[in-house]
N, CA and C atoms as a LAMMPS dump frame, in Angstrom:
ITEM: TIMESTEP
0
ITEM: NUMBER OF ATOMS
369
ITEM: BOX BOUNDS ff ff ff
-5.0000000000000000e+02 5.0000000000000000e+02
-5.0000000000000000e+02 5.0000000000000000e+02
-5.0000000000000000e+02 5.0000000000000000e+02
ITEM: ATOMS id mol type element x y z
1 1 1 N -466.367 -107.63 -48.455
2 1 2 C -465.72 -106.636 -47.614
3 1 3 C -466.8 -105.672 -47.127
4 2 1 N -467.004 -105.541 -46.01
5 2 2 C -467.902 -104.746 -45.268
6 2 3 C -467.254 -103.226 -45.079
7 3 1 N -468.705 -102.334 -45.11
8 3 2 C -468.385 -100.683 -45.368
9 3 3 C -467.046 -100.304 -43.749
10 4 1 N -467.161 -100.952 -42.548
11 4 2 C -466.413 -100.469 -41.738
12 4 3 C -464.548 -101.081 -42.296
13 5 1 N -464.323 -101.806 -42.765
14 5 2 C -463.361 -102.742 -43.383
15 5 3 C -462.653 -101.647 -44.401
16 6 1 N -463.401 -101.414 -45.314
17 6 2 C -462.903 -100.938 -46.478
18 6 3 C -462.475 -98.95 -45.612
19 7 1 N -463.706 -98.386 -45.049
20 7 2 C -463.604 -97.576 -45.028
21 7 3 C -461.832 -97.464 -43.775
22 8 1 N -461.357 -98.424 -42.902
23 8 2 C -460.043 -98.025 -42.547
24 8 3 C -459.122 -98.47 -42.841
25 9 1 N -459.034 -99.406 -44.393
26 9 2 C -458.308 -99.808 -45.529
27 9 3 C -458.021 -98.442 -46.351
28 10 1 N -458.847 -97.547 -46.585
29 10 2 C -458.968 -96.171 -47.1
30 10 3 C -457.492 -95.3 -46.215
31 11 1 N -458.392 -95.483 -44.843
32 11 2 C -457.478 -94.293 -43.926
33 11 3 C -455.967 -94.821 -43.693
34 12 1 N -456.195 -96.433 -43.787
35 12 2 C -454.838 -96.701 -43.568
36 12 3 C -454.082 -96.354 -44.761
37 13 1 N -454.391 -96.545 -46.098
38 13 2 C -453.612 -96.269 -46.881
39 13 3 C -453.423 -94.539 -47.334
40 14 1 N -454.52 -93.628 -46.524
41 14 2 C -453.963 -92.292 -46.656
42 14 3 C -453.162 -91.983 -45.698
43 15 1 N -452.956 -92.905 -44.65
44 15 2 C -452.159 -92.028 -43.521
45 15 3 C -450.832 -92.71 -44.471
46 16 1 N -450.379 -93.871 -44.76
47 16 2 C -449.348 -94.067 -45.736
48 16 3 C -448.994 -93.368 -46.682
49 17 1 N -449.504 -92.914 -47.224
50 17 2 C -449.699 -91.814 -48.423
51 17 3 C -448.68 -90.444 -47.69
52 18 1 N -449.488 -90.197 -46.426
53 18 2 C -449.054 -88.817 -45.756
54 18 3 C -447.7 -89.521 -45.104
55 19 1 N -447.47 -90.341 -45.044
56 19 2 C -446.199 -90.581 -44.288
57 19 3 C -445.026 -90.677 -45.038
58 20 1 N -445.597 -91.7 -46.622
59 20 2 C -444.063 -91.409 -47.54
60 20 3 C -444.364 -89.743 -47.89
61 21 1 N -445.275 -88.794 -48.122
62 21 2 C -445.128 -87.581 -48.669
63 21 3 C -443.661 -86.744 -47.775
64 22 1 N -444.241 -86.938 -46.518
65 22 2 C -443.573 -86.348 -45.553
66 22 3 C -441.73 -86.859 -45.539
67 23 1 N -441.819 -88.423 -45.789
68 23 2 C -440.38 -88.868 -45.68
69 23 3 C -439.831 -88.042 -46.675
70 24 1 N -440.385 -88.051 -48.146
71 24 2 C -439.573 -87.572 -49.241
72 24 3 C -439.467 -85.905 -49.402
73 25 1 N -440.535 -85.583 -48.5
74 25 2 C -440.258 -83.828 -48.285
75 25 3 C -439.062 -83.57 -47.476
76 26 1 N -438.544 -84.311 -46.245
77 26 2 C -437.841 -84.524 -45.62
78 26 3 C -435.9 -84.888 -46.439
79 27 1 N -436.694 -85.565 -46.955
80 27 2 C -435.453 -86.232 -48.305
81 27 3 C -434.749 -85.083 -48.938
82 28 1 N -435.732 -84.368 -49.741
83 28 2 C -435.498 -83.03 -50.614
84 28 3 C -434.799 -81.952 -49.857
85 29 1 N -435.361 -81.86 -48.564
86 29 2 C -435.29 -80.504 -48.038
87 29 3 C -433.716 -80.981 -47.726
88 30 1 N -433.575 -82.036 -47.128
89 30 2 C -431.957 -82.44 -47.005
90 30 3 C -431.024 -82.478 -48.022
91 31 1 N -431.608 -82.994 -49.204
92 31 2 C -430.69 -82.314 -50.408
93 31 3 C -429.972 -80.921 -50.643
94 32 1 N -431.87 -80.152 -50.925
95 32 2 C -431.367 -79.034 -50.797
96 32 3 C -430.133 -78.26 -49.963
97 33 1 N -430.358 -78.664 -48.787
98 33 2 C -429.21 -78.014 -47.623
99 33 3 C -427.918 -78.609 -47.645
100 34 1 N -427.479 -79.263 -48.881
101 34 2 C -426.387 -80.102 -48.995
102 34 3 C -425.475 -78.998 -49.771
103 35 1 N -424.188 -79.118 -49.732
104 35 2 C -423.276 -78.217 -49.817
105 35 3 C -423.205 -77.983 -51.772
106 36 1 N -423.574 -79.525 -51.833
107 36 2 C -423.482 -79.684 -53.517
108 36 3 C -424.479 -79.425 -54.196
109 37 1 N -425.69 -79.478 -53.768
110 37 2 C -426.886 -78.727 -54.553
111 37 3 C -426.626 -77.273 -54.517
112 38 1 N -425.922 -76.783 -53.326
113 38 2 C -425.896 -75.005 -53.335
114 38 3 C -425.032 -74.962 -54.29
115 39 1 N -423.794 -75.619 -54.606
116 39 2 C -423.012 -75.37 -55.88
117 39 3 C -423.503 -75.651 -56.744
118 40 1 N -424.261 -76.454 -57.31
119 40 2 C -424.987 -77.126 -58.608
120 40 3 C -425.949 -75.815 -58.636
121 41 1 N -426.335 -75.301 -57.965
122 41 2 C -427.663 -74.378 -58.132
123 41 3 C -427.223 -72.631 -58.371
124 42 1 N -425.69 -72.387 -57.873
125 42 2 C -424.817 -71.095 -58.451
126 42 3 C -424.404 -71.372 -59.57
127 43 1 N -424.172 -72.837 -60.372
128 43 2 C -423.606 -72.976 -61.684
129 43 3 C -424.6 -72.949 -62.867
130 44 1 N -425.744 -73.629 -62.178
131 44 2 C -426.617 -73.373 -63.145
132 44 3 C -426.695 -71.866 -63.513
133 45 1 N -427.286 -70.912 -62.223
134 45 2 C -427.729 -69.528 -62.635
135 45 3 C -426.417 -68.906 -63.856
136 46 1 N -425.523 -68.868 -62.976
137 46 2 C -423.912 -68.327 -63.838
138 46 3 C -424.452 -69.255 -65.039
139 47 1 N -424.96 -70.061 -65.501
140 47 2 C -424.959 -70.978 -67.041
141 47 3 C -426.076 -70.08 -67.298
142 48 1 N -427.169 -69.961 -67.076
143 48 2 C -428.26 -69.659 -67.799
144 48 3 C -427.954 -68.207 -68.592
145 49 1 N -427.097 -67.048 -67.709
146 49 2 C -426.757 -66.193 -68.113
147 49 3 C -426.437 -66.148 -69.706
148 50 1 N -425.255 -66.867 -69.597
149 50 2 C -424.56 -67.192 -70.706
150 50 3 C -424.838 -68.363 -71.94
151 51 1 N -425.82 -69.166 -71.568
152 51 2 C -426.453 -70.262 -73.069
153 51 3 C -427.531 -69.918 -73.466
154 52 1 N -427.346 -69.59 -74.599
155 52 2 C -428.593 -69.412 -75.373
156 52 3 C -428.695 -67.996 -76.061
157 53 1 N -429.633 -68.251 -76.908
158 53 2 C -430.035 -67.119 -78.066
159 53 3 C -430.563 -65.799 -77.067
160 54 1 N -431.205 -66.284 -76.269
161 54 2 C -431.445 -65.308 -74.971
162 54 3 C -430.902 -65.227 -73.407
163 55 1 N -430.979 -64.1 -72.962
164 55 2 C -430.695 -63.679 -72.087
165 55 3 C -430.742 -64.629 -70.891
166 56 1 N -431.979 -64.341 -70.637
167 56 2 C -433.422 -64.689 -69.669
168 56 3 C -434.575 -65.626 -69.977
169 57 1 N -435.081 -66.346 -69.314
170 57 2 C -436.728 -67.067 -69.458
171 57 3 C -437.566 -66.019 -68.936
172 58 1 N -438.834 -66.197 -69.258
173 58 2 C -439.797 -65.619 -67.925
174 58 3 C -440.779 -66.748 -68.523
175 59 1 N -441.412 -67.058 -67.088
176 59 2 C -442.3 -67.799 -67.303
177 59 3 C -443.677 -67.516 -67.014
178 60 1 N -444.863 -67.227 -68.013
179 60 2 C -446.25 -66.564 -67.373
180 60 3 C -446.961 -67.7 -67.707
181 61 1 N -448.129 -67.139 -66.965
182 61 2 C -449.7 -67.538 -66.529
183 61 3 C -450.362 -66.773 -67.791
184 62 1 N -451.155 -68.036 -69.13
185 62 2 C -451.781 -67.176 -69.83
186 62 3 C -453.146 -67.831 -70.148
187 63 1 N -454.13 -66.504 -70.232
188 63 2 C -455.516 -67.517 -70.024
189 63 3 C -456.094 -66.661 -71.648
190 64 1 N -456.889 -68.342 -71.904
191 64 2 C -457.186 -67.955 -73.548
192 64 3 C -458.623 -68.278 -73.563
193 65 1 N -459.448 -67.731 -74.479
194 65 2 C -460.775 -68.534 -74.841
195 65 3 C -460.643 -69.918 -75.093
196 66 1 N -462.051 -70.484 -74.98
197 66 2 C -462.039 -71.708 -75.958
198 66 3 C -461.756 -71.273 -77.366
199 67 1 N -462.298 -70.84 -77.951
200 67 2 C -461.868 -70.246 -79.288
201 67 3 C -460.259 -70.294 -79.787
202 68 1 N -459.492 -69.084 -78.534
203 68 2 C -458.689 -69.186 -78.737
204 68 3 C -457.785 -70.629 -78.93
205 69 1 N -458.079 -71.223 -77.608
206 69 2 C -457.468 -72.087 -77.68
207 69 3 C -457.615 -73.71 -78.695
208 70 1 N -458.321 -73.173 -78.821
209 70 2 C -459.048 -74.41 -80.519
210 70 3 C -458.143 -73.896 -81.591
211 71 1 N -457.837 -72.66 -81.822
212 71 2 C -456.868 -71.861 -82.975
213 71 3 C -455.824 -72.966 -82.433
214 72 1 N -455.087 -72.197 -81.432
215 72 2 C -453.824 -72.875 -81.174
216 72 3 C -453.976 -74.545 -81.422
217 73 1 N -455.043 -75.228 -81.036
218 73 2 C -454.498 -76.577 -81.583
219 73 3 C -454.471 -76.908 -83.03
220 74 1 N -455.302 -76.153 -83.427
221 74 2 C -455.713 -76.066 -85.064
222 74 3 C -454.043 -75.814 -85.943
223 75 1 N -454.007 -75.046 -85.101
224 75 2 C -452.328 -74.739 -85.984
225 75 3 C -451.312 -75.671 -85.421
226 76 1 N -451.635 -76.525 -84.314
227 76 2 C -450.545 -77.153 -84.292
228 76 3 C -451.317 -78.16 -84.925
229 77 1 N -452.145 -78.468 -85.242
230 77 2 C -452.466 -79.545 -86.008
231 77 3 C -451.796 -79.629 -87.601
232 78 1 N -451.919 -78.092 -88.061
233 78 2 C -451.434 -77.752 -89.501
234 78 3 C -449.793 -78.2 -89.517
235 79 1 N -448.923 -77.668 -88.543
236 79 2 C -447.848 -77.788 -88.443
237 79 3 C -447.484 -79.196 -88.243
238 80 1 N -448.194 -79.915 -87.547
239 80 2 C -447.923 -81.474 -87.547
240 80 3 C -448.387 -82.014 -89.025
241 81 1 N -448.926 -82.139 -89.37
242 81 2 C -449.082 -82.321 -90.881
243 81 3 C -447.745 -82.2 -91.599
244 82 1 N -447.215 -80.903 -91.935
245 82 2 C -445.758 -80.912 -92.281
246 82 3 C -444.298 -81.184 -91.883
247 83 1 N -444.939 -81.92 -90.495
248 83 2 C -443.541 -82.661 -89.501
249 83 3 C -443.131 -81.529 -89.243
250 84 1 N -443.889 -80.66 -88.652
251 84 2 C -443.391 -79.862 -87.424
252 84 3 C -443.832 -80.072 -86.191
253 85 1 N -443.429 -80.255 -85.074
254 85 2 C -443.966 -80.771 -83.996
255 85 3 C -443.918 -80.035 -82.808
256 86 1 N -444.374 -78.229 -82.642
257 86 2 C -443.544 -77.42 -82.303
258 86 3 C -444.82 -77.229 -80.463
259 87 1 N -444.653 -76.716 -79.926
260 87 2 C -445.266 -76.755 -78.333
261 87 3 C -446.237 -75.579 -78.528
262 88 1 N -447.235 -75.102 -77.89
263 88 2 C -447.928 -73.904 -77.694
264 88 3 C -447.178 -73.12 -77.149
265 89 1 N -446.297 -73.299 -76.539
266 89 2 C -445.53 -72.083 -76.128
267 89 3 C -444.616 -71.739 -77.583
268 90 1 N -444.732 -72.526 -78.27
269 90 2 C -443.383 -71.868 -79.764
270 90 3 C -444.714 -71.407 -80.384
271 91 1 N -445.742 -71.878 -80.559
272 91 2 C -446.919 -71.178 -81.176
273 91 3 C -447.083 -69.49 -80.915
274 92 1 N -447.231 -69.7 -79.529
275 92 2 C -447.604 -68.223 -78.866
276 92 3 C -446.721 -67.119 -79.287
277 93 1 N -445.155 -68.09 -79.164
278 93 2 C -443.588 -66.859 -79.254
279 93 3 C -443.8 -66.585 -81.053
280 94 1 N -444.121 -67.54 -82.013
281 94 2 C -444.487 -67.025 -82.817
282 94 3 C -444.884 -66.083 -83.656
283 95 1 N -446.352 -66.001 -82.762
284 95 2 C -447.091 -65.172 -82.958
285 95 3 C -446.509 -63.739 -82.525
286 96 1 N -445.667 -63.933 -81.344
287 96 2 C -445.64 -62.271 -80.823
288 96 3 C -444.462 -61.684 -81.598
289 97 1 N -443.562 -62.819 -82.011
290 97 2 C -442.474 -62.228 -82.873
291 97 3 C -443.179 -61.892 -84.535
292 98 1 N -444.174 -62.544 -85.153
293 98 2 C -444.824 -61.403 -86.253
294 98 3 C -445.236 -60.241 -86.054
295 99 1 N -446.006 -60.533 -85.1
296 99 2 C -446.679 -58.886 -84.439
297 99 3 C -445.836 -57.973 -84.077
298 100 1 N -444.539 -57.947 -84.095
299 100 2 C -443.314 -56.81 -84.039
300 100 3 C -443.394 -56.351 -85.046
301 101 1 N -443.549 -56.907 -86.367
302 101 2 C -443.31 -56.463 -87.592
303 101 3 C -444.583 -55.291 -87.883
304 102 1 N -446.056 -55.608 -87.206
305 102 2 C -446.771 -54.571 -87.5
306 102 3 C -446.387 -53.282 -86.783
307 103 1 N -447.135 -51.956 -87.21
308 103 2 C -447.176 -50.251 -87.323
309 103 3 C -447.912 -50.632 -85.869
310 104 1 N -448.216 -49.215 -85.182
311 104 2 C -448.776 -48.772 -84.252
312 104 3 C -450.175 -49.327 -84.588
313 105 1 N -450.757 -48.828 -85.698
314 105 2 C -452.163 -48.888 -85.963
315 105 3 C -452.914 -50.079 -85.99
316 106 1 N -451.823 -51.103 -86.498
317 106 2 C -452.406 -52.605 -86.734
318 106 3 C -452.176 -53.179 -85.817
319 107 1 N -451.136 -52.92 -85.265
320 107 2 C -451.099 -53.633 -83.085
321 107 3 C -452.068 -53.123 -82.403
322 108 1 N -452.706 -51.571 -82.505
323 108 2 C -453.782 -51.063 -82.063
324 108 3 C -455.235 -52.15 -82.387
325 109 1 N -455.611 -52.215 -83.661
326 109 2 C -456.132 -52.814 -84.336
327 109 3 C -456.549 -54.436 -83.798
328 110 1 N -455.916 -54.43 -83.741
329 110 2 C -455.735 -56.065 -83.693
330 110 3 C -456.217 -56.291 -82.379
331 111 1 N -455.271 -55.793 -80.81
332 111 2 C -455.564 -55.608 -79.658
333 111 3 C -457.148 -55.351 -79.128
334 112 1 N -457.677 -54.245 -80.492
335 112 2 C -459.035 -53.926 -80.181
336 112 3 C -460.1 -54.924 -80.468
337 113 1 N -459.644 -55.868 -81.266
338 113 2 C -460.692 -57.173 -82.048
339 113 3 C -460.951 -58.098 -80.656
340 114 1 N -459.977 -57.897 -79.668
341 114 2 C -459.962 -58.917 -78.967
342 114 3 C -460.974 -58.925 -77.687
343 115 1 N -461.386 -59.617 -76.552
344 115 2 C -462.063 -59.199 -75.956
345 115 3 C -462.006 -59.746 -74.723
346 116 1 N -462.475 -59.298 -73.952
347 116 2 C -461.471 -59.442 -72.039
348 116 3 C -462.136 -60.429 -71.706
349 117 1 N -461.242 -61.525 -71.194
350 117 2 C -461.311 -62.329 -70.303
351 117 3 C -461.295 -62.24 -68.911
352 118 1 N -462.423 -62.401 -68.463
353 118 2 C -461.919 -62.832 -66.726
354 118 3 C -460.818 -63.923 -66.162
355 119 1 N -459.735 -63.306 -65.721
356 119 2 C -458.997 -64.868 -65.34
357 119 3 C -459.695 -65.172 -63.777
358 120 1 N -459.439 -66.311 -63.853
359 120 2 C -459.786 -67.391 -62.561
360 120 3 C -458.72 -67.954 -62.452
361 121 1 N -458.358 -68.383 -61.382
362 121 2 C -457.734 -69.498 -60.773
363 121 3 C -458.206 -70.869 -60.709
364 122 1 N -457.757 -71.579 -60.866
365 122 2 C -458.045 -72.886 -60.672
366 122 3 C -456.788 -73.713 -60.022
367 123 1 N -457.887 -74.15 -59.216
368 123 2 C -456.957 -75.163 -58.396
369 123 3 C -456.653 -76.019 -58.322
């Protein structure tokens, strides 16, 4: 297969690429505007209100050291050991629900050990 061959075997299969993207964006967006996703999507909210131990979700953006983030697997490593099999996000909620239990001084404390990260974006 010669470099001119392959190289509009490439383009043909990205303009394919861009053409199903586009059909199935097309697809969705027509869902969306369907009378039954707008009801499916007021029942959910009215549900979320009402199931669960909480209120509300929120969902953040959280940026950790390597360090840090070696802890966190480290402990889920510990916890898998005892057939717990729990997510970094139950790790994290964890953690912030002990740290209620400390005084002013030791949340002070603790906060101060730590040390600033630059966040970045990545794309």
């Amino acid at each position: 297969m010669n470099k001119n061959s392959l190289k509009n075997k490439v383009q043909k299969t990205a303009r394919k690429a861009k053409e199903t993207t586009q059909v199935g964006k097309e697809k969705i967006n027509q869902v969306r505007q369907s009378s039954t996703w707008q009801k499916t999507k007021q029942a959910v909210k009215k549900g979320v209100k009402i199931i669960g131990s909480h209120l509300a979700t929120a969902k953040a953006s959280l940026t950790l050291s390597n360090e840090e983030a070696e802890l966190m697997e480290n402990l889920k490593s510990k916890l898998n050991k005892k057939g717990i099999y729990p997510s970094k996000s139950e790790i994290l909620r964890a953690g912030l629900w002990s740290l209620r239990a400390k005084n002013l001084e030791e949340l002070e404390e603790a906060v101060k050990d730590l040390f600033k990260i630059k966040q970045t974006r990545v794309l």
